[in-house]
Backbone bond lengths (Angstrom), bond angles and torsions (degrees), N, CA, C in turn:
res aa  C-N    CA-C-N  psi(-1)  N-CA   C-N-CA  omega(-1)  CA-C   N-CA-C  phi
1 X - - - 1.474 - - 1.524 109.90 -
2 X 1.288 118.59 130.42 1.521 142.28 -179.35 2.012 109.79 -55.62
3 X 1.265 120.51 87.21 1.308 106.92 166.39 1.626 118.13 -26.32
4 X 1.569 105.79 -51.03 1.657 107.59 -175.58 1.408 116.03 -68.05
5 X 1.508 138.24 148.44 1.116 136.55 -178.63 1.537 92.19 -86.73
6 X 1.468 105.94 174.98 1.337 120.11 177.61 1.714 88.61 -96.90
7 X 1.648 100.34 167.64 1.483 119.62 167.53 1.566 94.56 -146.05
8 X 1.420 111.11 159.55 1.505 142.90 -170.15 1.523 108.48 -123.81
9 X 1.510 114.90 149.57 1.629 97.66 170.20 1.396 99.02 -65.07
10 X 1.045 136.66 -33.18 1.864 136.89 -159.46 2.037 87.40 -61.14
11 X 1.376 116.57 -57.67 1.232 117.48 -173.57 1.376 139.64 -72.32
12 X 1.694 92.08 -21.66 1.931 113.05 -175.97 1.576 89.90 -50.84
13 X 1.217 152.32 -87.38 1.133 144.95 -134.14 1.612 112.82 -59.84
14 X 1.591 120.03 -65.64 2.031 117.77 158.76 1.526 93.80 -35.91
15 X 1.302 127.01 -97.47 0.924 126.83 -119.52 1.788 112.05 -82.71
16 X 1.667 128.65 -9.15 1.269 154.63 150.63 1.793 125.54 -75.53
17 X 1.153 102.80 -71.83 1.244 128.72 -172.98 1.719 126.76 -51.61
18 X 1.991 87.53 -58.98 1.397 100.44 174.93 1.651 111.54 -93.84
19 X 1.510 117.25 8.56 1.515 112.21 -173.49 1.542 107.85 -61.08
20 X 1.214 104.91 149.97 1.704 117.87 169.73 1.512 126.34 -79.92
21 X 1.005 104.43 -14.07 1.448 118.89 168.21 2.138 121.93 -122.77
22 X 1.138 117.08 169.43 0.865 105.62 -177.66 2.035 123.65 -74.55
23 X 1.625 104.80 167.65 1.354 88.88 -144.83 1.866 87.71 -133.16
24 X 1.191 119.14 109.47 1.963 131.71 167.75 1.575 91.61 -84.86
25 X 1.681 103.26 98.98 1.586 110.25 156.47 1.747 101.28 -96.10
26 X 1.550 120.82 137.53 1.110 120.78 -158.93 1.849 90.79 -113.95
27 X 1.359 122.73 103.52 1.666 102.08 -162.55 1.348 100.29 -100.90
28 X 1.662 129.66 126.83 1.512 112.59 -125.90 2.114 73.38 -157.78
29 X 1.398 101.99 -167.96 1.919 101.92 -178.49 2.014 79.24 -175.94
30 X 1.128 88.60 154.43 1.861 99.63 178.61 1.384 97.59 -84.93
31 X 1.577 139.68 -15.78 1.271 106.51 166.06 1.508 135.92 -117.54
32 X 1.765 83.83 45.33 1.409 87.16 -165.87 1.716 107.37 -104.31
33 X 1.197 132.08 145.89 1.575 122.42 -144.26 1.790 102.05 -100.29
34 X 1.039 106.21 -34.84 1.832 121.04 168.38 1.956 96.84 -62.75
35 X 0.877 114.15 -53.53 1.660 118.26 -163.10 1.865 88.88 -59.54
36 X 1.012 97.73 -61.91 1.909 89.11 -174.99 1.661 121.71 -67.55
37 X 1.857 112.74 -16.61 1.524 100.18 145.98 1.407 117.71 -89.79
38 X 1.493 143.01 20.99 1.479 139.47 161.01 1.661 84.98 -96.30
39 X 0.903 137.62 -26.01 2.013 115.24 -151.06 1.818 89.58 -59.64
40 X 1.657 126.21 -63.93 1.484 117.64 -162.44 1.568 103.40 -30.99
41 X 1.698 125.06 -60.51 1.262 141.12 -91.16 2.124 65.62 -97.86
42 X 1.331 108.65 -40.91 1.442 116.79 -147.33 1.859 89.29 -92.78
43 X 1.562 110.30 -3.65 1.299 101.45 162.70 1.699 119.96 -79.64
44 X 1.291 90.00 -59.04 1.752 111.83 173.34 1.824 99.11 -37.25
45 X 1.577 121.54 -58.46 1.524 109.08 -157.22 1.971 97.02 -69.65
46 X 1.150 113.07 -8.69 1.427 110.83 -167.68 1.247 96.23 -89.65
47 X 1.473 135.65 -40.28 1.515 131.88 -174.80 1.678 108.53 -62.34
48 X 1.603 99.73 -32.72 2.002 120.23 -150.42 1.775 73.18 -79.30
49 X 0.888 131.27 -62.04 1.484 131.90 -140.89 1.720 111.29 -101.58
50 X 1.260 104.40 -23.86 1.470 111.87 -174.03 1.606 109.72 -49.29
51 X 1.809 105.97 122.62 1.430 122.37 -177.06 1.523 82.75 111.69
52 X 0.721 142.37 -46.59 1.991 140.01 176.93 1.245 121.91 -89.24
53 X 1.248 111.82 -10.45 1.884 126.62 176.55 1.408 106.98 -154.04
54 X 1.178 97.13 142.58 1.280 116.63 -179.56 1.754 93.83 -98.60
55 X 1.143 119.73 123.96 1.879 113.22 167.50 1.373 96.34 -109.16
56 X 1.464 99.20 171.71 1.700 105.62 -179.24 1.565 98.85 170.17
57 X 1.250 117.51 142.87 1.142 127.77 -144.83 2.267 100.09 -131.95
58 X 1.455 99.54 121.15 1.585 65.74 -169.39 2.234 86.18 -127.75
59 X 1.038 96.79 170.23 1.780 112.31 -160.68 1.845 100.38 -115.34
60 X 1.587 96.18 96.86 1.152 116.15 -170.34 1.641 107.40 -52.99
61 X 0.834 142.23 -49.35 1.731 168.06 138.87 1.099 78.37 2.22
62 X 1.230 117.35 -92.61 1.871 126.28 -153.82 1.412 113.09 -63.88
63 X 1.265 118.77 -34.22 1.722 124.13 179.64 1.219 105.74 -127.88
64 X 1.217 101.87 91.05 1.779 107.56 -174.27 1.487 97.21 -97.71
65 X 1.313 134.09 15.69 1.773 145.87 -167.36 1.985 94.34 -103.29
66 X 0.991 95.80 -57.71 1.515 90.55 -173.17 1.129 107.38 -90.58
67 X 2.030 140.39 1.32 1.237 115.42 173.17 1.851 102.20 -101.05
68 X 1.698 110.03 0.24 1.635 94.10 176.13 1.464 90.62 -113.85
69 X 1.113 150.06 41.40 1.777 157.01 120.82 1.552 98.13 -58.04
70 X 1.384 122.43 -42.66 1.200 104.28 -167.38 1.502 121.88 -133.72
71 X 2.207 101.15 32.81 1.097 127.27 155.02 1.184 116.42 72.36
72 X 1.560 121.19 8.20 1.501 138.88 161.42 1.521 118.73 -26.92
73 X 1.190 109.19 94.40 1.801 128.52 -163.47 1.537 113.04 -96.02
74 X 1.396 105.03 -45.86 1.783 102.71 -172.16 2.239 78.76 -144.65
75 X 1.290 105.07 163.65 1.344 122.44 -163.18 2.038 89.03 -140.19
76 X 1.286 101.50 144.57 1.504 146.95 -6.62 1.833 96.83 -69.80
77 X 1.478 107.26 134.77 0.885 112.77 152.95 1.717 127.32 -129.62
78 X 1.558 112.19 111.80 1.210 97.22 -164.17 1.594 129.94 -109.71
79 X 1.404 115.23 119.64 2.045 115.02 -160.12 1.328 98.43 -74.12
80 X 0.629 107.77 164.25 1.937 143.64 135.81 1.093 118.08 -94.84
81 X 1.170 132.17 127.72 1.219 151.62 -142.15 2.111 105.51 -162.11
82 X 1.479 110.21 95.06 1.283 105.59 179.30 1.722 91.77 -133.94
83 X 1.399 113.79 163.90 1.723 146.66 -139.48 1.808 100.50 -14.55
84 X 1.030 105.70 59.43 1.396 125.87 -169.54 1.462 147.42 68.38
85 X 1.262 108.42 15.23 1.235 151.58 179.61 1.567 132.47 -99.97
86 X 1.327 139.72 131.18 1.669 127.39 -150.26 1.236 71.98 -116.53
87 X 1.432 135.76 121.75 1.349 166.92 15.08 1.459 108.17 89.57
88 X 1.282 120.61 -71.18 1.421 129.09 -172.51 1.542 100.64 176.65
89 X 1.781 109.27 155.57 1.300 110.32 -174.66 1.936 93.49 -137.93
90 X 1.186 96.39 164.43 1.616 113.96 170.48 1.637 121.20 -144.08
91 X 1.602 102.06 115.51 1.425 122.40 -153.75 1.835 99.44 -95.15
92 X 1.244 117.28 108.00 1.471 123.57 154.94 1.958 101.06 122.23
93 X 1.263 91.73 -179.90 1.778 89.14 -179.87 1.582 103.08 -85.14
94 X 1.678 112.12 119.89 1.471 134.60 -158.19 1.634 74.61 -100.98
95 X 1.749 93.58 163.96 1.992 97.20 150.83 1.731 100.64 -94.91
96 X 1.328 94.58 -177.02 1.544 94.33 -175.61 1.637 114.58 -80.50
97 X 1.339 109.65 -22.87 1.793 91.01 167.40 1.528 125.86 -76.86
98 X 1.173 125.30 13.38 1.510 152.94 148.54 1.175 112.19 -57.21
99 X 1.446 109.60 -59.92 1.185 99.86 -155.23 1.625 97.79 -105.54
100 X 1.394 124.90 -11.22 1.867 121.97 168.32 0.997 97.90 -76.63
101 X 1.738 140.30 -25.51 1.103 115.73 -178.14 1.605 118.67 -73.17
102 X 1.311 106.87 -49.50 1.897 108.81 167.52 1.161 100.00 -53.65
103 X 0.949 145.03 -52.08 1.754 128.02 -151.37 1.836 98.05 -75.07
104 X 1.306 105.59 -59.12 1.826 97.67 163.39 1.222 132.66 -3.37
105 X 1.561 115.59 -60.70 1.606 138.99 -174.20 1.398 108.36 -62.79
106 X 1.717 135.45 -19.07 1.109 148.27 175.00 1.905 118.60 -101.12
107 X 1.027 96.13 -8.07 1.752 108.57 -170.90 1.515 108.31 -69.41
């Protein structure tokens, strides 16, 4: 089971948008072969950070509305997303001190 919750375009906005804390949407597709070596990396920063990040994982396939809003070209691509605003993003499977280090700069 996925530490990160899923998000929907119906949901990206509650559950992204209006969060109070900062927000790792991981924009990812089941057949993409990089996205399933990022899924651990984006588990681990959700356990390391959880109560300080919101993670959430959303399935480009199914909500193709909120990944071309935000011009989603090659997958895994993963935003930052702070007081409703994308912050900074990181394109391909990162290791995790890549990606704790960007997310840091928003904490």
């Amino acid at each position: 089971m996925s530490a990160a919750a899923q998000v929907t375009d119906s949901s990206f906005k509650a559950d992204v948008l209006e969060s109070d804390v900062p927000v790792l949407v991981d924009f990812w597709a089941p057949w993409c072969g990089p996205c399933r070596m990022v899924a651990p990396v984006v588990d681990e920063i959700a356990e390391q950070y959880a109560g300080q990040v919101k993670v959430v994982k959303l399935n480009t396939d199914e909500n193709p509305n909120t990944a071309s809003q935000y011009g989603i070209r090659s997958i895994p691509t993963l935003m930052i997303f702070k007081g409703g605003q994308r912050v900074d993003m990181v394109v391909g499977a990162v290791p995790k001190t890549t990606l704790a280090s960007t997310l840091e700069k928003y904490l």
